[in-house]
N, C-alpha and C positions, 0 to 999 in steps of 0.2 A: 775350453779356456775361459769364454765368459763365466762360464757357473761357477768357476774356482776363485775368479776374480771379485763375483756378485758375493759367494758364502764372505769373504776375506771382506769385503766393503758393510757387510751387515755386523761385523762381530765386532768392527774398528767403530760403526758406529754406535753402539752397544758400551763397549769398552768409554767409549769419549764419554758419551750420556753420564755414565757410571761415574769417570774422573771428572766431571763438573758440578754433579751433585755431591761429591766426596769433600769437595773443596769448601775452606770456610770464607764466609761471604767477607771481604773486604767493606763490605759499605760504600758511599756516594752515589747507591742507584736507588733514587726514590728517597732517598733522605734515611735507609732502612741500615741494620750492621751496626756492626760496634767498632766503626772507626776512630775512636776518640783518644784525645791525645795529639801530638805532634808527630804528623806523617810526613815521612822523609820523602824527596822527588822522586828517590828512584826506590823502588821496593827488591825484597832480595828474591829472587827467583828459588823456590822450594823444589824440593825434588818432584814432588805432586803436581806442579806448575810444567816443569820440564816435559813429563809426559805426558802431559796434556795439550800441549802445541806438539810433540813427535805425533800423537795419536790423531791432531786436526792434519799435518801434513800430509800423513798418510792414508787420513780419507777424502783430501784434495787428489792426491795422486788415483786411488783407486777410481774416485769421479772421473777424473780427467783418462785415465784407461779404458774404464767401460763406453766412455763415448765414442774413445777411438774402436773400440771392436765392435762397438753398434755402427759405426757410420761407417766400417770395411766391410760389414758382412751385410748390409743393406744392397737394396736393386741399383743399380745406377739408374736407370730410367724412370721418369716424372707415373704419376697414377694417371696420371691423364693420357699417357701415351699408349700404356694398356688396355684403356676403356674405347679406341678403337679397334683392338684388335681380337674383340671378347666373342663369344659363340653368338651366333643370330637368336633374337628372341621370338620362341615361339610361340604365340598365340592361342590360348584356349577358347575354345567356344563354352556357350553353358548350354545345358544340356534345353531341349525343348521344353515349353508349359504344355499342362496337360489343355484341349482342349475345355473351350466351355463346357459342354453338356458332361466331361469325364465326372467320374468323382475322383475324391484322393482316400476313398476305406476301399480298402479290398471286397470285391464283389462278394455279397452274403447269400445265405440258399433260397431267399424268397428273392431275390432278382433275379433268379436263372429259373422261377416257375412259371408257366404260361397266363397269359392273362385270361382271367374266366371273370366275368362278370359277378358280382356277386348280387345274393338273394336276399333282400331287408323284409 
């Protein structure tokens, strides 16, 4: 039901974008537009206008939906009441150091030959 709800909330917002950039600017924002001439108080509401407040209502509606089905399908209980009831944490050790005298190269064939004194 959400996903159906979510596609429907992405298309209306799509659709709105669309019918506000379609729309030609009336002017008095920023001093920008070619409102010029004698503008009457009340302006006539164009058909491209109309749907464009249907198209905002109905992505108020969708907002106001989706919240309602996120905050139904949500836990009721706080994060906090969970985080006492979580698995014991278990502790790793790290593994030992080698000692001093170890080395860290794998033992090569003249350390495993007896010691013989040598002749100078």
């Amino acid at each position: 039901m959400a996903n159906v709800v979510l596609i429907i909330h992405l298309l209306l917002a799509l659709a709105l974008i669309g019918a506000v950039l379609v729309q030609r600017s009336e002017g008095g924002g920023l001093g920008m537009g070619g409102g010029g001439g004698a503008v009457s108080g009340r302006a006539a509401a164009t058909a491209l206008t109309r749907v464009t407040w249907i198209l905002a209502g109905a992505f108020i509606v969708t907002s106001i939906s989706l919240t309602v089905i996120a905050a139904r399908d949500s836990a009721s209980s706080s994060v906090f009441d969970r985080l006492g009831t979580s698995a014991p944490v278990v502790e790793e050790t790290a593994p030992a150091l080698p000692g001093a005298g170890d080395s860290l190269l794998p033992p090569s064939e003249g350390d495993n030959a007896p010691l013989v004194p040598r002749a100078d």
